[in-house]
C-alpha positions, -999 to 999 in steps of 0.1 A, spaced: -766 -232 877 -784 -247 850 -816 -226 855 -790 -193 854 -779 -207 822 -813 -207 808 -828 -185 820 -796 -163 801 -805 -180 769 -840 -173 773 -830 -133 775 -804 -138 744 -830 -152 721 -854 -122 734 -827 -98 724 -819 -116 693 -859 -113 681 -861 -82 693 -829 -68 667 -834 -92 642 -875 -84 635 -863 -47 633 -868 -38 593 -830 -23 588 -816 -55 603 -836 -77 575 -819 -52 546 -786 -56 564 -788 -94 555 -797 -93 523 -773 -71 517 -743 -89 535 -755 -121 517 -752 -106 486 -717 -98 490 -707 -131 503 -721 -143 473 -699 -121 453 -669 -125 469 -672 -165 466 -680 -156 425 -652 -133 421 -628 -160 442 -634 -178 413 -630 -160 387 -597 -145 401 -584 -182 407 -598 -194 372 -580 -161 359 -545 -170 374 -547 -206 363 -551 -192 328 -529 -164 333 -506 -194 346 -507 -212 317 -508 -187 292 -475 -177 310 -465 -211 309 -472 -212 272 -460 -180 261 -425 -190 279 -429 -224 261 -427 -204 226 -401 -189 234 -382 -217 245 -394 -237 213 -364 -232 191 -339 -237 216 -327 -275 217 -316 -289 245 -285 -291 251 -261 -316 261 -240 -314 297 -206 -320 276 -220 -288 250 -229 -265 277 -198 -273 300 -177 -270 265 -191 -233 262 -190 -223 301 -154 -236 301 -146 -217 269 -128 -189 290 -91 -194 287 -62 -179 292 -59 -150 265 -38 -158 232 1 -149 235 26 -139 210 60 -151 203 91 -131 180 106 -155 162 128 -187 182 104 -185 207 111 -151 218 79 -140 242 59 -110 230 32 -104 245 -10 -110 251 -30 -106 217 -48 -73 214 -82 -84 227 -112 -66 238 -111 -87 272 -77 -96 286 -84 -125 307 -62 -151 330 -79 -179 349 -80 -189 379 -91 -213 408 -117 -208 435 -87 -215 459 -70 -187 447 -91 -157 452 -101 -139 486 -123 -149 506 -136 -112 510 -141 -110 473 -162 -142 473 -185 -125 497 -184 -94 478 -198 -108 450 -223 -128 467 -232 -97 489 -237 -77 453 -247 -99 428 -266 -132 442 -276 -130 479 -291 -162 479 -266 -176 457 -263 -214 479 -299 -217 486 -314 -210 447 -313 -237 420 -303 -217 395 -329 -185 396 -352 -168 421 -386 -166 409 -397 -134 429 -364 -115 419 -378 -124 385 -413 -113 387 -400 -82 404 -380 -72 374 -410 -86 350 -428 -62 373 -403 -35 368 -402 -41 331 -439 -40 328 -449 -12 348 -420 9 330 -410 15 367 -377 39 373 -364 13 396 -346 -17 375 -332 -40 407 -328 -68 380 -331 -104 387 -305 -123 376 -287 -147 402 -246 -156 390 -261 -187 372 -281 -164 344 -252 -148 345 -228 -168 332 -250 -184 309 -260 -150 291 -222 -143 291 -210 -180 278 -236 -194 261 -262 -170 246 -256 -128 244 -267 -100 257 -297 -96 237 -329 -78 254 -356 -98 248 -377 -118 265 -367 -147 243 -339 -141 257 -344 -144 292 -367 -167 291 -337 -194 274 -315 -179 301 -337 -191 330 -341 -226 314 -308 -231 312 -297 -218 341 -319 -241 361 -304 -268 335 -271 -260 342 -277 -260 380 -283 -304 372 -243 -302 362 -223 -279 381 -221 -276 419 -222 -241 437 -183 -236 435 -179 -246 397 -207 -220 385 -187 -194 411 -153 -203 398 -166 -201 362 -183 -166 368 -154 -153 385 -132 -162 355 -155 -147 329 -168 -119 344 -159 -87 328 -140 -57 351 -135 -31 327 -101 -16 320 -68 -23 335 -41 0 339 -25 -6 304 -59 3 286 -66 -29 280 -102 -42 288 -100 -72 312 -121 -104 322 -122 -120 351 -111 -110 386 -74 -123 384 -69 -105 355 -90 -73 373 -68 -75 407 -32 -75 387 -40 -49 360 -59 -20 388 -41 -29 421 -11 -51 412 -17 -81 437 -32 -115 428 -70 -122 437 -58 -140 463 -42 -112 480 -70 -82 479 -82 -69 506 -121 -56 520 -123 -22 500 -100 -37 471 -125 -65 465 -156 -43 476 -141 -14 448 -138 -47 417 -169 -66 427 -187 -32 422 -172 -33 384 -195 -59 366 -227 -37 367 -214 -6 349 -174 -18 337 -165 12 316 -183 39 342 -170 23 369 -132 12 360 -106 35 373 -87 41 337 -94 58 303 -91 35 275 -54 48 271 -46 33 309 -45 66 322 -64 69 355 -93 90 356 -97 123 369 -113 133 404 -148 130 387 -141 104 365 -133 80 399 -164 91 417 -187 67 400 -166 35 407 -154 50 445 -194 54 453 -206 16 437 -178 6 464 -193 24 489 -227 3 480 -208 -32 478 -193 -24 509 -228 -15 525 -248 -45 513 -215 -68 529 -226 -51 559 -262 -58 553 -263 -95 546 -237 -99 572 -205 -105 556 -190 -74 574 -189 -60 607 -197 -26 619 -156 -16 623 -148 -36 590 -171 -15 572 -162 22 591 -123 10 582 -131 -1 547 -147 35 540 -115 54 550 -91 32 532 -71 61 506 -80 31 473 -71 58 449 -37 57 459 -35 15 454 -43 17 419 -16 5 395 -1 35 368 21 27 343 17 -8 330 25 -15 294 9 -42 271 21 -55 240 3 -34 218 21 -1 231 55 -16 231 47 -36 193 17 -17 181 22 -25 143 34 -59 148 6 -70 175 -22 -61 154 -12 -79 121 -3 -111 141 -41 -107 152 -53 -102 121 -32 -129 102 -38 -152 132 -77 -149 131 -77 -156 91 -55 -185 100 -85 -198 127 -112 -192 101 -90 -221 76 -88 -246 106 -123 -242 120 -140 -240 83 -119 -277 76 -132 -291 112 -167 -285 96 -161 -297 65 -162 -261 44 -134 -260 16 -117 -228 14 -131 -219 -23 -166 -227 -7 -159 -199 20 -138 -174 3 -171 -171 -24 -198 -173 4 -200 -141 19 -226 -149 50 -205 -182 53 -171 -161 54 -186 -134 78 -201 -165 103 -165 -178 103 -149 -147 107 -167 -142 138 -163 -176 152 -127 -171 143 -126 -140 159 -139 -153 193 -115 -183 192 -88 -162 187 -95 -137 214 -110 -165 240 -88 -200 236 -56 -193 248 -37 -200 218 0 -194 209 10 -177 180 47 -179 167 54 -157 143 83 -153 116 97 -112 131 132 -117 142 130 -90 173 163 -77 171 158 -70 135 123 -58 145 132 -32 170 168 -25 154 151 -11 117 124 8 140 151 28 154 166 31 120 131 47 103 131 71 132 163 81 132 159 89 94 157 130 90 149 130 52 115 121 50 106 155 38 81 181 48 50 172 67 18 191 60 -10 199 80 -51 193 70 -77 202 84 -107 183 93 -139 182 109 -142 161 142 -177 142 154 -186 171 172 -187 192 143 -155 214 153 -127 219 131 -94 203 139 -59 198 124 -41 167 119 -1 159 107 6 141 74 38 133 79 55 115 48 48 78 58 72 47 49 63 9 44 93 -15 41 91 -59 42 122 -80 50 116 -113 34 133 -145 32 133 -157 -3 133 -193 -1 108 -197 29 89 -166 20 88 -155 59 86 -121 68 115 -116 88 111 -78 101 86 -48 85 80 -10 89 44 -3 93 46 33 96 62 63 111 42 66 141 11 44 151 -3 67 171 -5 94 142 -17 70 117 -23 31 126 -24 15 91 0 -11 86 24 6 50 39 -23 51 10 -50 41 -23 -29 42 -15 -2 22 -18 -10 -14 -9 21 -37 7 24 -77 34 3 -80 50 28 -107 81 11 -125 84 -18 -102 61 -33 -126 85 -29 -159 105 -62 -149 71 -80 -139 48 -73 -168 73 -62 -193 106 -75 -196 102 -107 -175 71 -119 -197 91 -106 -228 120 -132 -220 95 -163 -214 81 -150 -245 109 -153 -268 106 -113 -277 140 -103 -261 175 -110 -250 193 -89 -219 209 -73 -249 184 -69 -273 178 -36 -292 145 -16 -281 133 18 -296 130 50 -271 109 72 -298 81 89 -289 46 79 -300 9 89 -304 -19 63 -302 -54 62 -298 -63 47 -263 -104 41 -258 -107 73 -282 -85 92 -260 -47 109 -277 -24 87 -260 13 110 -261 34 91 -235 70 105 -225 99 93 -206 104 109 -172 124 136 -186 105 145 -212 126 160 -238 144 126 -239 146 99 -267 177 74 -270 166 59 -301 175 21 -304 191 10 -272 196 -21 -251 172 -35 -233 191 -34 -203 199 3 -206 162 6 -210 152 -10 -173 178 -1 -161 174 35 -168 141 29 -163 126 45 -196 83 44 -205 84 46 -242 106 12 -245 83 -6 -217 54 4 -235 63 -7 -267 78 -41 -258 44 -45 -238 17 -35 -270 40 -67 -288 29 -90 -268 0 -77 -251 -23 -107 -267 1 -136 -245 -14 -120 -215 12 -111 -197 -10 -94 -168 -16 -131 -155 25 -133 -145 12 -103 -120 -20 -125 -111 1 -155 -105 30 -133 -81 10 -128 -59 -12 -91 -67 -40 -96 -49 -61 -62 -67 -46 -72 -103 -71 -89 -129 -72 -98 -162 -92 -64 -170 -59 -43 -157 -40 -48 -193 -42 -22 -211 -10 -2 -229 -4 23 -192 -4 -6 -175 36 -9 -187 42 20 -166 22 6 -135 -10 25 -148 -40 11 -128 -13 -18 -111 -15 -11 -73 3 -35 -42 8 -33 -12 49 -34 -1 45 -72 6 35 -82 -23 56 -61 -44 84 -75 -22 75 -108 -25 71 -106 -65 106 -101 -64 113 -127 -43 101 -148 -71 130 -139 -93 156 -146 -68 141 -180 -62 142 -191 -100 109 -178 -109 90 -199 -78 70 -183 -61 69 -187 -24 36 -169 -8 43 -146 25 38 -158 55 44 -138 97 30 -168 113 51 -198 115 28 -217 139 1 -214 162 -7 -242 195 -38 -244 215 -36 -242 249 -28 -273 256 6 -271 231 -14 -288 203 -3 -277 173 -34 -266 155 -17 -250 124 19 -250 108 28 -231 76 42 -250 50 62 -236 20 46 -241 -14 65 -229 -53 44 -220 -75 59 -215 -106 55 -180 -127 90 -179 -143 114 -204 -154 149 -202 -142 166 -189 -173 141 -160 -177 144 -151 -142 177 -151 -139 183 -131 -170 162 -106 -156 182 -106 -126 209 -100 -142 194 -67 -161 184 -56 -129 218 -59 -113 225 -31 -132 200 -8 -117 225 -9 -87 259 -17 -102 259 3 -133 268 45 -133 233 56 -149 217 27 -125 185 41 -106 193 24 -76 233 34 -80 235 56 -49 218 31 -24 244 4 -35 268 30 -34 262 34 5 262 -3 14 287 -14 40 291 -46 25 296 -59 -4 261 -83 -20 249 -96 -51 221 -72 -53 193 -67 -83 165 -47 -80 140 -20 -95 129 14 -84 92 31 -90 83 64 -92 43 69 -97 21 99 -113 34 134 -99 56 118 -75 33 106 -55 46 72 -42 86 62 -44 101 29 -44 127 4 -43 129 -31 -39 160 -51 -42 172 -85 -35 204 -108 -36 204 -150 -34 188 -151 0 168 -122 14 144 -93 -2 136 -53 10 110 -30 -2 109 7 6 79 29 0 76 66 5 47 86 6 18 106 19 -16 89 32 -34 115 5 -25 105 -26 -30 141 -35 -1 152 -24 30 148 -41 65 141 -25 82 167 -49 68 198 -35 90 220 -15 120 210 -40 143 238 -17 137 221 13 141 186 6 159 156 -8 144 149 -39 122 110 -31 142 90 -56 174 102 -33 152 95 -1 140 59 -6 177 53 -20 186 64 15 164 51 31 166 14 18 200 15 22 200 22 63 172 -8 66 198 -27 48 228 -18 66 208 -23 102 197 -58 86 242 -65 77 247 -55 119 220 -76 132 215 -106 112 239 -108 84 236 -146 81 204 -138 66 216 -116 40 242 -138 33 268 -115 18 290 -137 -2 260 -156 -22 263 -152 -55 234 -159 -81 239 -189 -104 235 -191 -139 212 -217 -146 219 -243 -177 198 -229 -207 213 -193 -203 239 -185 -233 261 -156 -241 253 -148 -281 270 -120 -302 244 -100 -322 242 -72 -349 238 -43 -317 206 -24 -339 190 -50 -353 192 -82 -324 202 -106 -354 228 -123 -360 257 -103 -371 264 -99 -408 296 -89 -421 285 -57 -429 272 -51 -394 305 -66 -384 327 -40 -405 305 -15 -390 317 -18 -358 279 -27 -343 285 -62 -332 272 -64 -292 270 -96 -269 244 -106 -238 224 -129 -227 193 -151 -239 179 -180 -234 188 -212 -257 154 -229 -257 135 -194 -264 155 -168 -283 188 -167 -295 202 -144 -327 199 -166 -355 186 -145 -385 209 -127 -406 209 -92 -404 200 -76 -436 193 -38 -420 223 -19 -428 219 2 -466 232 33 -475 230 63 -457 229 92 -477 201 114 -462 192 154 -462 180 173 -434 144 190 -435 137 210 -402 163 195 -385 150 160 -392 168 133 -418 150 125 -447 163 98 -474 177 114 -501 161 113 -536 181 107 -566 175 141 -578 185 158 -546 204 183 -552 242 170 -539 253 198 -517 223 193 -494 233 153 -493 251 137 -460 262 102 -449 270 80 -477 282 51 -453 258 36 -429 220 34 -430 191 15 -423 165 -2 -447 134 11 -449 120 -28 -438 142 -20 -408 126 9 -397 91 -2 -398 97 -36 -378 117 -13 -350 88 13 -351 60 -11 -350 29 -10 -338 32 26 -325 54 42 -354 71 73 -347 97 97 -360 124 70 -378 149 102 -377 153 95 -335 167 62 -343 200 69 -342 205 102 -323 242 122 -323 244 109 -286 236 75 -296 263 46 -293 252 38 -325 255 76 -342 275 61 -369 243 46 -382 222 70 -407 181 64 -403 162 82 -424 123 85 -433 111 92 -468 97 125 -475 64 125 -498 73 158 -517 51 182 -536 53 192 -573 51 227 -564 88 248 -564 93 264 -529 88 299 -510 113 323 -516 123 341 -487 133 376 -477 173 389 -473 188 416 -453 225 426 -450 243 442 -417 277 452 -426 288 421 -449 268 394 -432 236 386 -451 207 366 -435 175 357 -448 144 345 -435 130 309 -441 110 295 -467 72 290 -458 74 255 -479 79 229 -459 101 206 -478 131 227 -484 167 213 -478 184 243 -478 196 281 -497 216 290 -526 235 324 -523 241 344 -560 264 374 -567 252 389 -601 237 360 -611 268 335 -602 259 310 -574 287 316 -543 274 292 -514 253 267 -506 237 264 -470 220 232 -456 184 244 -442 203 229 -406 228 255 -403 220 293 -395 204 314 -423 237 336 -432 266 344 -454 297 362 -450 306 382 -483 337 381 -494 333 415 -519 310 440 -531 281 431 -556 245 430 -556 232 389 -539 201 378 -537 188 342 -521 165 310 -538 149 281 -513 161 247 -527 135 218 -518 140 181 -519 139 175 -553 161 204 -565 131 228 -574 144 263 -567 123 292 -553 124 326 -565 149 352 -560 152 372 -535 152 409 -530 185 418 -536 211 435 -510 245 451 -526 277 458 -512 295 486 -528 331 482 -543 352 512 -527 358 544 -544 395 551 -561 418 573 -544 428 607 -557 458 603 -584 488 614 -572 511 644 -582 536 638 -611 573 626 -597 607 623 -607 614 592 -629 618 572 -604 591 570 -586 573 564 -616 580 526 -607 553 533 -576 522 504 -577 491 516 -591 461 531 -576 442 507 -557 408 508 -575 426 499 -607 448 471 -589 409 461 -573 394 457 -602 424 435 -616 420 413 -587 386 406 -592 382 380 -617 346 365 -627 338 344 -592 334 307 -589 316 287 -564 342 259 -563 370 278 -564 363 310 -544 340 297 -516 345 265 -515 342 258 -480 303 279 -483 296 261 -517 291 226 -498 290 227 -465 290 201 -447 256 199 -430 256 204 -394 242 182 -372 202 192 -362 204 208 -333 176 188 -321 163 176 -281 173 139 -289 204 148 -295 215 166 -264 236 149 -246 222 119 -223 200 127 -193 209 113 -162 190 84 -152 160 86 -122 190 89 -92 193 125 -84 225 139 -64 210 155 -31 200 194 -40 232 207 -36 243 186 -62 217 188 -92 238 176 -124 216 141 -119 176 154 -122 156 119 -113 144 98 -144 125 74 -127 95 63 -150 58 77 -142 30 53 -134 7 57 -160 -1 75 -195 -9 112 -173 23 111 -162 42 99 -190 25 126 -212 
């Protein structure tokens, strides 16, 4: 056996020489040594190469990782665990409302309490390995770094349920590989602190699922299983759970509703029904399913389990939802700021500080469950909605067109929009509002967001109010409604009342606001325009107001814009004895464990003393109580009876309408208008209710609904109290001194209100002189001593020269509108001087038309009045006020002079002649008897016609007395701003204008 055996190696290593000593074999080895070499060099290199790569990997992931700090197990448990329960809303008295408006509704959960099936569905779709990993899974990673790299079409992702709740809770959704690289770090951190069924819980209660059936986009899976199918998550079944686990990859392509909670269309519901499909396949795949779960699963009809028809808070309280959000997270910013030390000053004036907050805020809000109770009484609430709908006088609503994002042209309504506050005075909670007419036409809250020309609710707040603290006026005290020019920044400043024809001369102040006149406002204002008196509007409350807004037009509400709360809440002020008490719709808000994190706490602030504030009150009480009131018809519809005051506001061209009123306990503003301030509320007169009527209207149903449903907050019977300091002084009625005997005799003696400390009538009057005047185109001059008598009036009353500059000051105007014919005081003679010429006038031209004769007027412009003459003998005098005629009384040639105010004649006139009649024939002789017959008229004429007089033949055209100047003043009084309806137009609206282009 042996020998075999070598004898066989023998032969082997003759075989082996014989291939090996061939020449190609030689070349072969070389050649297969020389790649054995290379493949042990390039081993090298390849495993040198990965080591670098390695830890250039290691270091690149190292800088990215630099900046994050490491965190603590309380901090990152404090931001996982930062999912709860989504804020709620409260009416007042603890009256539930509803969720906050958030973009993800969320309600938590336990691990208990969902499906098992769910559980797996998630696992199946979203972390297969999910029990075996410690936090990632490296080759799921370098797949998608692979992925990412390579650009490849094919994203499969990588991160496991860990990653991500981290990206959700803790960091964002960034792309970047900063990003992801913190992500894996501290999901493998967070893997050290949580078990398995804490991270699942966690996830499941973060997670988003898109939309719910109300619109609403949801979190986490209990919130997902009520709002699409209507069960809890412990309840769903295979394709139920398969259909939401599907969600979290694509949640607004794959949720079953349109962000109005209306289920999608056939194609709308594909994308979600075929992401099922995959959930349900990869159960089946990883085991979770069998075969016949899967087949059954597929031909379950889901479509018809999803939920229709849920409401949310927002639909059902639109207006009121959103500004408890917004008030709410502005609330937050305050309490988080003070947690961290900020001060409010240091926050309002640091914008990147105020935006960080306002986003923290924001989160909080939206993510820690708290509970907000707000201030809105919901009886009140829903009651005054009902009444602003069933309102039909709004007026017309106009069409606009516009262009939409795709470039198309569309139309849109602008309905006539209204804004009202109901405020408790004392508290200053808001205890109902009217955002709008609709939300879903227009979603801006009228009510507090809207801030538009406050028209001539600002006369009491910047004009009379600051004139009593100011010592300038009592309730009573005379003001002058004269028209005036003025220079304003080099512009002709020619303001007018609402009606613009009208003047009432001296007047009350009272009349004034309650009537609501400009001129008056703006002359008390320009008297005290150097106290400041823009800083009472700064101080109630006007959030857009500064010290730059006082200028002269500001009197009328020129440049002075609010928003309906605030304009409300100004008044408030004056009901509370000039404290004033800032808004508030939250009363409190609690965390979720019933902490209570903030409380609102009432704090006066003084802006007007009592005595000033409740003078004014009183002068605006008659704005409702008194005939000529602006607000007359909206008291006038009341079903109850109140101690109300209050103001209306009518801006430039009608554009905005008010009216705010208040009694001891509770305020109500009204505003009416169009979103465009373009357009004006008094077009299409013929259709509609003119807007003073409207919002007189309109204010008064609010108020009526208020009486039905809470009328212990109105408080009916309340009456305001005159504080101490308020006195009742009489008062010479033109001058606001104190009465002197002439003014006394006179008749002019008035009594009102002031205050003792500040203004009370204690100067003499020394205003009353003599009122002889003349008339010079229709205006009264004083009359000169060498005015010729005839052309003289008056004689009794009149006012001193010293007078009429100190009432016309600083403006001046016409000192003849004083004292118009309509005036109360038209007994009263003011008169300006005339600065005559030296020059003698115009004559004029005459004409005759049967035995009327007329002449033309004198081109001079300081003429008083005419002399008539017959032959040279003067027959009537005729005040330049009266109509240029005469009546003849008998034949003769007359002719006409222009008399000016010194008694310089004109020229004649051409001359115009009556003729005397011609004789009759003589008659025949008769017996002697008949001799005794009259004689012939033309004889007996000319015996009658003696050598004429002007005393004694005319004497009622020799001096006549001179006719009042038929002038606009002195029409009779315009009605005040509080129209009848259109059937009814003897009251035209005289609410004031806004602003210097309206008054003019």
């Amino acid at each position: 056996m042996q020998d075999k055996f070598r004898r066989w190696l023998v032969k082997a290593e003759e075989t082996t020489d014989r291939w090996t000593s061939h020449k190609w074999f030689r070349r072969f080895k070389i050649t297969t040594g020389v790649i054995w070499n290379l493949a042990i060099i390039l081993a090298i290199i390849l495993v040198a190469g990965g080591v670098f790569a390695a830890s250039a990997g290691a270091g690149y992931f190292a800088s990215l990782v630099d900046e994050e700090q490491l965190r603590t197990e309380e901090e990152m448990l404090s931001d996982i665990y930062s999912y709860e329960e989504t804020s709620q809303l409260y009416f007042a008295d603890n009256t539930y409302l509803g969720k906050l408006q958030t973009d993800l509704d969320r309600e938590e959960t336990t691990l208990e309490d969902v499906s098992d099936v769910a559980i797996d569905a998630v696992l199946a779709t979203e972390d297969e390995y999910f029990f075996e990993h410690e936090g990632i899974v490296p080759k799921a990673i370098m797949r998608g770094l692979f992925q990412d790299v390579s650009n490849s079409d094919s994203q499969s992702g990588g991160s496991t349920l860990t990653q991500q709740l981290i990206k959700n809770q803790i960091l964002t959704n960034e792309v970047s590989y900063e990003r992801k690289a913190k992500e894996i770090l501290l999901a493998m951190r967070l893997e050290k602190f949580m078990n398995k069924e804490d991270i699942m819980e966690a996830y499941l209660n973060i997670i988003p699922y898109g939309r719910n059936s109300a619109g609403t986009n949801i979190a986490g899976i209990e919130t997902a299983a009520k709002g699409i199918f209507d069960v809890p998550a412990s309840e769903l079944n295979l394709p139920q759970a398969a259909f939401i686990a599907g969600i979290p990859k694509a949640p607004f392509s794959y949720t079953p509703y349109t962000n109005r909670g209306k289920l999608k269309d056939e194609a709308g519901l594909e994308p979600g029904l075929n992401r099922m499909k995959t959930v349900l396949y990869r159960m089946l795949e990883t085991g979770y399913i069998t075969e016949a779960e899967y087949e059954e699963a597929l031909a379950y009809d889901i479509v018809s389990s999803f939920r229709t028809g849920e409401t949310r808070s927002y639909d059902d309280y639109p207006f009121v939802t959103a500004e408890l959000e917004k008030r709410a997270t502005r609330i937050i910013m305050d309490v988080l700021a003070e947690q961290n030390g900020v001060d409010p000053e240091t926050l309002n004036q640091d914008q990147n500080l105020y935006e960080e907050y306002a986003i923290l805020a924001d989160r909080a809000v939206r993510s820690n469950g708290y509970r907000i109770h707000s201030s809105i009484n919901k009886e009140l609430y829903i009651a005054q909605e009902k009444t602003q709908k069933a309102y039909q006088g709004y007026g017309t609503t106009l069409s606009e067109d516009y262009i939409d994002e795709d470039g198309e042209t569309q139309t849109r309504q602008l309905p006539v929009q209204v804004g009202s506050v109901t405020l408790e005075n004392d508290t200053g909670r808001i205890l109902s509002f009217i955002g709008g007419r609709d939300h879903e036409i227009e979603n801006l809250n009228h009510a507090t967001q809207a801030y538009r020309s406050i028209g001539s609710t600002v006369k009491p707040l910047l004009v009379y109010g600051p004139a009593l603290e100011n010592g300038v006026i009592g309730a009573g005290s005379p003001v002058v409604d004269v028209k005036f020019t003025m220079n304003d920044n080099g512009n002709t400043y020619e303001p007018t009342n609402f009606i613009p024809t009208s003047e009432q001369g001296i007047m009350p102040a009272r009349d004034a606001l309650a009537q609501s006149q400009n001129l008056p406002a703006l002359r008390l204002f320009a008297q005290m325009r150097d106290e400041m008196p823009i800083q009472y509007m700064i101080d109630n409350g006007f959030s857009r107001v500064d010290e730059n807004d006082s200028v002269v037009s500001a009197a009328l509400g020129g440049g002075i814009e609010g928003s309906v709360e605030e304009v409300a809440n100004a008044y408030a002020t004056l009901a509370n004895g000039g404290k004033h008490m800032e808004t508030t719709m939250i009363d409190k808000i609690e965390d979720a464990d019933g902490n209570v994190i903030y409380e609102h706490e009432t704090e006066a602030k003084d802006v007007f003393t009592p005595q000033a504030s409740y003078v004014l009150t009183d002068m605006l009480r008659d704005v409702f109580k008194t005939d000529r009131g602006t607000a007359n018809r909206a008291n006038g519809m009341l079903k109850f009876n109140a101690d109300f005051a209050g103001k209306t506001g009518t801006t430039q061209q009608t554009r905005d309408v008010w009216l705010v009123g208040y009694n001891p306990n509770i305020t109500m503003g009204v505003w009416l208008g169009y979103d465009k301030e373009k357009y004006s509320l008094d077009n299409f007169r013929n259709q509609n209710l003119q807007p003073s009527v409207r919002v007189n209207q309109l204010w008064a149903n609010l108020m009526n609904t208020t009486y039905d449903v809470a009328p212990d907050a109105i408080g009916s019977g309340d009456k305001f109290q005159e504080p101490e300091g308020v006195v009742t002084r009489s008062f010479c009625g033109i001058s606001g001194y104190a009465p002197s005997e002439a003014c006394k005799k006179a008749g002019l003696v008035r009594s009102d209100l002031f205050i003792a400390d500040i203004m009370t009538p204690k100067d003499g009057d020394d205003s009353l002189s003599s009122g002889s005047y003349t008339t010079i185109n229709g205006k009264r001059y004083a009359a000169l001593s060498n005015t010729p008598s005839e052309f003289v009036s008056g004689g009794g009353l009149g006012v001193s020269e010293e007078y009429v500059d100190r009432m016309l000051a600083p403006f001046g105007g016409d000192a003849s509108k004083l004292f118009p014919g309509n005036s109360r005081f038209s007994n009263v003679v003011s008169s300006a001087k005339f600065d005559a010429d030296s020059a003698a006038p115009a004559p004029v031209g005459t004409s005759i038309n049967g035995r009327t004769i007329t002449w033309s007027d004198s081109a001079s412009n300081d003429v008083v009045g005419y002399r008539v003459f017959r032959g040279g003998s003067r027959v009537a005098s005729v005040s330049e006020s009266s109509s240029n005629s005469y009546s003849a009384s008998g034949p003769g040639t007359y002719t006409v002079v222009a008399v000016d105010i010194t008694g310089r004649q004109s020229s004649a006139s051409n001359g115009v002649t009556i003729e005397a009649p011609k004789p009759e024939p003589k008659p025949e002789p008769k017996s002697e008897p008949e001799k005794e017959e009259a004689p012939a008229p033309s004889q007996e004429t000319e015996r009658q016609e003696p050598e004429e007089k002007p005393a004694e033949e005319e004497p009622e055209e020799e001096t006549p007395a001179p006719e009042e100047p038929e002038e606009e003043e002195e029409a009779p009084p315009e009605e005040p701003e509080e129209p009848e309806e259109p059937e009814e137009p003897t009251e035209p609206d005289t609410e004031a204008p806004e602003s210097e282009e309206d008054a003019a």
